[in-house]
Every structure is written in structure tokens, then in C-alpha cells.
N, C-alpha and C positions, 0 to 999 in steps of 0.2 A: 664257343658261341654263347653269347648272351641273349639271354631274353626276356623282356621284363612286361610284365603284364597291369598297365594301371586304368582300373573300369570305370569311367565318367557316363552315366545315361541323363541326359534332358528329355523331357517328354512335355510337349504343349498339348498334346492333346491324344486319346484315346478313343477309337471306333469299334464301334461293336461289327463282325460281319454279321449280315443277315440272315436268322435264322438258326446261327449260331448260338452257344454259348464259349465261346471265343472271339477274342479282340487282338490286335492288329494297332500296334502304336502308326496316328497318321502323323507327325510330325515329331522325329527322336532322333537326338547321334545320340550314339553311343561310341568313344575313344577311351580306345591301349595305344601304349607304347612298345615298341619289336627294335628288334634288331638281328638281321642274316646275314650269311657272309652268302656274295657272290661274286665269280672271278675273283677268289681271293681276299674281295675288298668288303670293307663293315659297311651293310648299307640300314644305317638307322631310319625308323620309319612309323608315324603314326597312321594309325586305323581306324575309320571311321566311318560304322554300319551304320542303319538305318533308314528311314522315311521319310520322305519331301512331297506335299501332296500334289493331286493336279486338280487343279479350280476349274468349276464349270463357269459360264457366259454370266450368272449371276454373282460370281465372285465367292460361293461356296465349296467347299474342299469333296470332292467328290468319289477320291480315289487317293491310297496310300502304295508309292512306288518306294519297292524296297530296294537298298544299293549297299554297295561296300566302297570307299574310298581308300586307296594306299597313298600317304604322299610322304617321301623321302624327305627327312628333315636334316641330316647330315649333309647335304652337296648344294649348298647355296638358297639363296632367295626361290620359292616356288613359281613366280611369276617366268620365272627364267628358265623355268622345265617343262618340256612337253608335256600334256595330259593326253592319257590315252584313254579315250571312252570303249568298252568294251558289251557287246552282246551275243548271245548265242541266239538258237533259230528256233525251228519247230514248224509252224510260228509260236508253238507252247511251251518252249525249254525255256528254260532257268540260266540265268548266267553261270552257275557253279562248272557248268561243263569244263570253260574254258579258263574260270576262277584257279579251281581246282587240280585241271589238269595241264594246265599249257604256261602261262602268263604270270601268275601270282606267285605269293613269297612264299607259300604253302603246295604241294601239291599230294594226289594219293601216294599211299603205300601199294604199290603195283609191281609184277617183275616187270624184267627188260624188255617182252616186249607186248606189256599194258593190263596183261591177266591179273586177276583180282586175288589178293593174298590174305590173310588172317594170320594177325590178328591183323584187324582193318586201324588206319590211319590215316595222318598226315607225317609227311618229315618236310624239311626247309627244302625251298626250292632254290638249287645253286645256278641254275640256269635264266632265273627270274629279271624280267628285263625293267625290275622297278630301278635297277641302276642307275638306267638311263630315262625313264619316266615312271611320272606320278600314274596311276591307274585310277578307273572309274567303270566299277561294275555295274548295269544298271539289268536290274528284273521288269520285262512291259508287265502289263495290266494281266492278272492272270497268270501268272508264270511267278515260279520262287517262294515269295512271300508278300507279293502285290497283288492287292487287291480293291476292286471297286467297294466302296464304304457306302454309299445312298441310296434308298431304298428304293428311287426312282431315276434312270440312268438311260444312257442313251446306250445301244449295244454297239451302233453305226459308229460310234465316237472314236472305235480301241480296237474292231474287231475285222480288219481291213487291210489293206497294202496300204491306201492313201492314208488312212484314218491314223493308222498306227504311226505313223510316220509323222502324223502334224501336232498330235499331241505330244512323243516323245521330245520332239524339237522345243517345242516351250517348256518344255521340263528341263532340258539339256540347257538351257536361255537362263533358268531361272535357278538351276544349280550353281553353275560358272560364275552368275552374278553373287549369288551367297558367298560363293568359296575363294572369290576376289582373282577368277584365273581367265578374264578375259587376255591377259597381254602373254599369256602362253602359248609356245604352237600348240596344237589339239590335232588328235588321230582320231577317227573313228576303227574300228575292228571288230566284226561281227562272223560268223560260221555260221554256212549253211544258209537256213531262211533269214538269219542275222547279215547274209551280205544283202540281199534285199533289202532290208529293213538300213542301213548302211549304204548302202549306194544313192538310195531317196532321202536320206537325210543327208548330204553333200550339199544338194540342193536345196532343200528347205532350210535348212540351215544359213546356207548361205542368201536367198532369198527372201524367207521371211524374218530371221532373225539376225541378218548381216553378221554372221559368224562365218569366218573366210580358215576353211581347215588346210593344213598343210599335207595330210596323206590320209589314206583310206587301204585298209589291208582285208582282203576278201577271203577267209578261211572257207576250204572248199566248196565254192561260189554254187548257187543256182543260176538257174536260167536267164535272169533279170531282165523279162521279160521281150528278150532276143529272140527271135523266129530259128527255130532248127526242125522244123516238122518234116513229115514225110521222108524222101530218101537221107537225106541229111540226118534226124534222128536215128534211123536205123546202119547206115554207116560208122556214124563217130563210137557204136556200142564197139566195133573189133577192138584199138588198142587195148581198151579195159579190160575185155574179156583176155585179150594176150597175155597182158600185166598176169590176171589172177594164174591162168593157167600155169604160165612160167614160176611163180611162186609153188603151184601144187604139182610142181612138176610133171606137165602133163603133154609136154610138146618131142617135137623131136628131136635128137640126139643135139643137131648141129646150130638149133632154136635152143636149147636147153644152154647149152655150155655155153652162150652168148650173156655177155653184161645186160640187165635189161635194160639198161640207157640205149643200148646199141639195137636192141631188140623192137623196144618201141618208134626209134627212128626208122628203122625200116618198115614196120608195119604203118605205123601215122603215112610215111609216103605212099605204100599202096593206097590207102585209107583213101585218099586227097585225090591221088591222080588216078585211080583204076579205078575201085571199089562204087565210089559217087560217081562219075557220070556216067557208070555202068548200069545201077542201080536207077539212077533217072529215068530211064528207059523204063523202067515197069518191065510188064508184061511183054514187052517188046523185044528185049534181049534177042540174040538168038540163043539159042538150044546150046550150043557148043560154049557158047561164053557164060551162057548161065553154069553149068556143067564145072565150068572151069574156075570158074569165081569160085561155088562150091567147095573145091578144093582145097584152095588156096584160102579161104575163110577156115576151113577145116584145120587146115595147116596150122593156122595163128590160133586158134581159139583151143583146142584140144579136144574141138568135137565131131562126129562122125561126117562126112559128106550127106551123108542121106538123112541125117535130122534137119541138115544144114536145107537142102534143098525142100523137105517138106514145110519149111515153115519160109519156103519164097525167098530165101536169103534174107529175110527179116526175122534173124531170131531174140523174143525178147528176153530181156534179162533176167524176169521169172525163171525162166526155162532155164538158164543157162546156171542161175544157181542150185536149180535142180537136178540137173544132168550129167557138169563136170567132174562129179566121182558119186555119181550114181549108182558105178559098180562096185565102188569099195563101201558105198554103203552110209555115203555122208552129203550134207549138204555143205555145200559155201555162205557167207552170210553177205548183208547186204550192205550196212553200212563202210566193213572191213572184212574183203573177202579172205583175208587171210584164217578168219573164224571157220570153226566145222558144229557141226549141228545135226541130230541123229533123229529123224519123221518116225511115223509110225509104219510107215509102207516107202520102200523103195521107190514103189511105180505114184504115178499123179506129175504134175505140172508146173507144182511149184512148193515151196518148203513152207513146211508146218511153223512156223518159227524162226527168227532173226538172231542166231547165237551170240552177233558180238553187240546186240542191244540188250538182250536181257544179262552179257558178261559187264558191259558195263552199268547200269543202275545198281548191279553185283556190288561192282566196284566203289562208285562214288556217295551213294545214301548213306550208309553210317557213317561215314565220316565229316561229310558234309552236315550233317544234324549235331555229330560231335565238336565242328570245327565252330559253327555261330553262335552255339552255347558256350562251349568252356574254352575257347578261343579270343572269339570277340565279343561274348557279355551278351550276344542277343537272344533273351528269354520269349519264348511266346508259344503259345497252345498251338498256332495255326500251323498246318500244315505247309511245308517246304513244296511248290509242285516241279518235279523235277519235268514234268512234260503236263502240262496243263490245260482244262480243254476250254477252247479259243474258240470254236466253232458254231455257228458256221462261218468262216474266216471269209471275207470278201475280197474276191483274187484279178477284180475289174480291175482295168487300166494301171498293168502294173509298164509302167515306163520308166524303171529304177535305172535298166542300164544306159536309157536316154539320157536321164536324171544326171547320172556320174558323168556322161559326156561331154552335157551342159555346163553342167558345175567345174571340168577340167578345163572347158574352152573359157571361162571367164575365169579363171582363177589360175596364174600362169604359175603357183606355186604348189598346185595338187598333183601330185604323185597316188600310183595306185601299182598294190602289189596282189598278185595271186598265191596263194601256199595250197596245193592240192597233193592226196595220198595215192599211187598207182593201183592202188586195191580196191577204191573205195566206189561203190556199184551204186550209191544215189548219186551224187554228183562228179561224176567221173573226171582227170584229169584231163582227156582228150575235150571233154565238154567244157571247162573251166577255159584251156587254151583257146576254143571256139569262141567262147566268149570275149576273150582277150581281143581276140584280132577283129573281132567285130563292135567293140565299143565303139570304136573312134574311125568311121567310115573311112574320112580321108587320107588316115596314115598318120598325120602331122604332128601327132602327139605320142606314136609308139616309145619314142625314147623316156616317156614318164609311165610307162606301163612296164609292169617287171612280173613276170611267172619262177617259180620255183615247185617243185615237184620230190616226194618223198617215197621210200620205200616203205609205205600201212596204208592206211586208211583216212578213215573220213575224219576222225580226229587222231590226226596222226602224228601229234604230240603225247601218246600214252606208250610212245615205244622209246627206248630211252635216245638210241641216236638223236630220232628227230625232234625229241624234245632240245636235244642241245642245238639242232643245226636250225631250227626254226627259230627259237629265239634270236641265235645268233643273226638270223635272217631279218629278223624284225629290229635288231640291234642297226645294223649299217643300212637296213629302209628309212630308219626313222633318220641317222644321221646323215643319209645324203638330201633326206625331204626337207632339210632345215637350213633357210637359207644361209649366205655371208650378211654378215652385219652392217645395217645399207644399202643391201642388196634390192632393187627395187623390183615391183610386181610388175612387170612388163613385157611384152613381144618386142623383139627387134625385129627388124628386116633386114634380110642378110646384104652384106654389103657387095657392091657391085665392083670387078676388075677396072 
């Protein structure tokens, strides 16, 4: 393996942040030269961090967004290679999550399945799908090492579902244009509050900036602003909660010794057809069906009938990560409940602490401070924000999963994939597939919607299978979202006997 490091920084221009004595290059690349093997094959590739700023109404630089650019220089013309734009969520995270752990040519030094090891690092990532595309990490306003520059700023601008979404689209407009890669297909790819943020730029994209994308991959998707309130929320919580149990082995004999593929099939069906329009009834149940529900909720989840039933058959997921080995004296975590986590007291209602958030920040800070400095040349006092505060974030009118709808019905070349963790307790894989089937009301587009599902968590690329089998996921996504040469953007109607 070769690898050759050559550091070019241009700097137009230097910002003070406010208040600070530290500054924040707003306009810089900085390019190396790399080279990894993946699948076997030499994928040569220049890297190019830095800042691109964003102009307010008076044509003033306002803000310095910070990114990382991979583009494969070994496999032909760029024009002719998908770019993949990439973000993470929060709405406060950092791109590094998925820089670092999933996608790029670098990932942590983790065991097999994500626990944080010492001495801390980076090794090549073999499973990196820059093989088959260029990458574009981008950090919003706040997050990473992006930051507003002007001493006088709008908060409305950056700090919103709508807001965030229409400025990164003119930044994504005005990147593309620098980087000459209008005539490429382009992916979006965001986790978490990133599919949000990902789903709304589909459309704005394509709306305001006539950028027409070829695919959008929703790493364990939120809500995107789809109704699931009421019995509906408190229903779709079983498979997940079966998931984690079957994991801590906490079910019965003949539950236990079951594949969870086979596991969760049967429970999702209860879920659908018993559970919900049982649960609609409220208060109205009768006694015996309540009773029996009870049960059989007990059955799948690993917890007792009569916790079950004092909390109405709605038990929330607080509760449930505090209770599932409440006797052996552990909690489960939230992001990946495969995590355990040790309170100060058994009894209460809900866990002191998220073990597999603090196991990962564990994980990824030194190396990610190690990886932009003596990696890819980028020097700076500011602070990296691995989770940044955004707040008060404005969570009005979010119609993101409309948004993707919209944008799929006028664009007969969008493809959309889901990749959700069976562990993972904020955005559950039952809740991901809910959303799937209800993007697209009328059906008519199901055959460009595609779900995939893993044995971890919410980033469940830090366990080594599905780091491999996720890629690989994203490898034949992107190649089937890319048309034949020719191929024109069109509906047919189907022909008649």
C-alpha cells in the first residue's frame, strides 16, 4: 500500500470568530495525494479540505462552511463519476461520524463490533465506496469546524428545517459549479437529522437550483415529518424492543433460538394486524383483550405483564431501557442498544447516561483531530464540534418526507434507499420501514424505494460485518440509480393488450 502525502493550502481570505482569539480560514483548499486498495484494486485519489463561504443578500461572506472532498483520480474523467454529497444529523453533528466511520477512505481503529480501542487511530478503509464514487463531506453552520464569521447575522438563516436546507442548497450550487461536476450523477446521503436535512434538499435542489439527483440514501432515517402519533407511535415501539431483547437474550426458549429476521417477521405482523387496531380502541379495549395483549407484548419484549399493563400498553422507550436488565443491574443504551451502561441506583425510570454515545465520542475525537491535522494539513485553533449547539433549532413545517415525494414524482430517475440498525432505540428500523411505505401514498413508486436492515445500531457501520455489507449496499444502490446511456427521464404508460 502506498501512500503519498503532498500539502497545497490556498487561503483567500482569513476570519476572525467572534470573541475569539481564533480564526477559521473562510475561503481555503487544502490538497494530498492518497492512494488505498479496495476490493483488491488501487483506488488513487486526491483530498481536498477546507472552506467555501456562504454570502448573505448583500453579497458579503458571512459564514465559513467547512468540507472534505475525495475525488478518485485513477478511473477516468470526474465528470463521469457519481458524487456523493454526504451529512450527518443532530441537527448539531459533524460530518466526521460518517467521514470516519462508514464511507471514507479512512476509518477508526475500533474492534469488530465498534468499541473503542487504544492506542486510538485511523487504518485504510477497504470497504470505502470511493471506488465507485467521488465523496463530498459537508459540515452545516455550527457543526465541525463551520462557523458564522459576521458579527451581525441572521439566527433564522441556518437554524431551522426550512432555513438549513436553503442555504445548504446554494452552497451545494456553488460548490458543483467551482468543482466543474455539474454533468455527474450526484447522491445525497445523510443519518439521522441528515435524512431530514436530505430529503428537503431533493427538492430544493431540484427546485431552486435545477440540480436533478439520481439517488438519496436515508441512514437511519427520522420521522421526516410523517404523522405516526398516538397508537401508532406506541405500537411500532414492539419490534425494536424484540430486536434489543433477542440480542440480551432475554426472550423465551423458542423466541430465543429463532434467526431474528424470522423473529422480527413475526412480531412486525402482530405489530400491523393485532397490536394497532387494538390499541386504537384506547381505553375501550375490553379487559380480556387488554389482558392478553399484555401478554403477548411481554412475550416479545422481555418484560413482565404487569409493567406491561401499568403503563396502558404504552410503554415508553425510557422505561424500557431501564428495565430490560434492571435485574442484572444494567441499562441498555439508546442510540445502540446493544451497549450496557451501569446508574447509580437500580430503581428510577430511566438511565443516567447513554453508554454507546459517550462509547463513541470515546471513539472518534482523537483521531478525528489527529486525522485533519496530520492527514490532510488542516491547521486551526477552532474547535472540531463533534455535536454543536444549533439551538433553538426551528422544527416548523418540516415536510421533508413530502419534499422526497415531490421531488421522486418529478424526477423519474430518483431512487431512494433506507439502511437502518435492529438495535437502534432513536430511530428504530420498524419506524424507518413506516416511513418507507408511507412516502409515496399511492404505491406507484414503491419499486424505487429500497429498505435494508442490520444486526447494531443507529450507526451501524462501526461493527465490522455491516460496515462491509452497507457499503456494499451503497455500492449496487448507486449502480442500479445510474441510468443506460440514452436512457431518457420519462413515465411510460404501460401498453395496452
Amino acid at each position: 500500500m502506498r501512500i503519498t502525502f503532498i500539502f497545497l493550502c490556498v487561503i483567500s481570505l482569513v476570519a476572525s470568530l467572534q470573541g475569539q482569539n481564533k480564526s477559521i480560514p473562510l475561503d481555503t483548499q487544502i490538497l494530498s495525494i492518497h492512494e488505498i486498495t479496495v476490493g483488491g484494486e488501487s483506488v488513487q485519489y486526491e483530498a481536498e479540505t477546507g472552506t467555501q463561504p456562504v454570502w448573505n443578500a448583500d453579497g458579503d461572506p458571512e459564514a465559513a462552511v467547512h468540507y472534505t472532498y475525495y475525488r478518485r483520480t485513477n478511473a477516468g474523467p470526474s465528470a463521469e463519476r457519481p458524487l456523493l454529497i454526504s451529512f450527518n444529523g443532530g441537527p448539531g453533528a459533524g460530518s466526521v461520524w460518517m467521514h470516519l466511520g462508514y464511507t471514507g477512505p479512512y476509518v477508526l481503529k475500533v474492534d469488530d463490533e465498534g468499541y473503542p480501542v487504544q492506542p486510538y487511530g485511523v487504518r485504510p478503509n477497504e470497504q470505502s465506496v470511493l471506488d465507485v464514487t467521488d465523496i463530498l463531506y459537508i459540515n452545516p453552520v455550527g457543526t465541525g469546524y463551520s462557523r458564522v464569521i459576521a458579527e451581525e447575522y441572521d439566527r433564522d438563516k441556518y437554524f431551522g428545517v426550512n432555513a438549513d436546507i436553503n442555504y445548504l442548497a446554494s452552497w451545494i450550487q456553488a460548490f458543483v459549479t467551482r468543482h466543474d461536476r455539474w454533468l455527474s450523477p450526484k447522491f445525497l446521503i445523510g443519518e439521522s437529522y441528515g435524512t431530514t436535512r436530505v430529503s428537503g434538499l431533493a427538492l430544493r435542489l431540484q427546485n431552486a437550483e435545477w440540480m436533478y439527483l439520481n439517488g438519496v440514501i436515508l441512514v437511519s432515517p427520522t420521522g421526516l415529518g410523517i404523522d405516526r402519533d398516538g397508537p401508532v407511535a406506541a405500537a411500532n415501539r414492539l419490534p425494536y424492543f424484540a430486536a434489543t431483547a433477542w440480542y440480551h437474550q432475554q426472550l423465551e426458549d423458542d423466541l430465543q433460538n429463532q434467526p431474528l429476521s424470522d423473529l422480527l417477521q413475526e412480531v412486525e405482523a402482530y405489530t400491523l394486524d393485532e397490536l394497532l387496531p387494538l390499541m386504537s380502541r384506547g381505553g375501550f379495549m375490553a379487559p380480556e383483550e387488554r389482558k392478553e395483549a399484555a401478554a403477548k407484548m411481554a412475550r416479545y419484549s422481555g418484560l413482565s405483564q404487569k409493567e406491561i399493563l401499568q403503563h396502558n400498553l404504552n410503554l415508553s422507550y425510557m422505561t424500557f431501557w431501564k428495565s430490560l436488565l434492571r435485574d442484572e443491574g444494567y441499562t441498555v443504551g439508546r442510540l445502540d442498544s446493544r451497549y450496557l451502561g451501569i446508574d447509580r441506583m437500580d430503581g428510577g425510570s430511566r438511565p443516567d447516561y447513554f453508554a454507546e454515545l459517550t462509547s463513541w465520542l470515546h471513539a472518534f475525537t482523537p483521531p478525528l483531530n489527529h486525522y485533519f491535522r496530520n492527514v490532510l494539513g488542516f491547521h486551526t485553533d477552532v474547535k472540531y464540534q463533534m455535536l454543536g449547539y444549533v439551538g433553538p433549532w426551528d422544527r416548523d413545517g418540516d415536510r421533508t418526507g413530502e419534499n422526497l415525494r415531490q421531488a421522486m414524482a418529478q424526477n423519474p430517475f430518483l431512487k431512494v434507499m433506507m439502511q437502518s440498525g435492529y438495535f437502534d432505540g432513536a430511530t428504530t428500523y420498524f419506524n424507518a420501514k413506516y416511513t418507507l411505505w408511507h412516502i409515496d401514498p399511492s404505491g406507484r413508486m414503491q419499486d424505487r424505494l429500497r429498505f435494508e436492515g442490520y444486526e447494531s445500531g443507529h450507526m451501524m457501520y462501526l461493527r465490522k460485518p455491516d460496515l462491509r455489507d452497507a457499503n456494499a449496499h451503497l455500492r449496487s444502490f448507486i449502480a442500479d440509480a445510474l441510468p443506460d446511456e440514452g436512457e431518457p427521464a420519462e413515465y411510460k404508460r404501460n401498453s395496452k393488450n
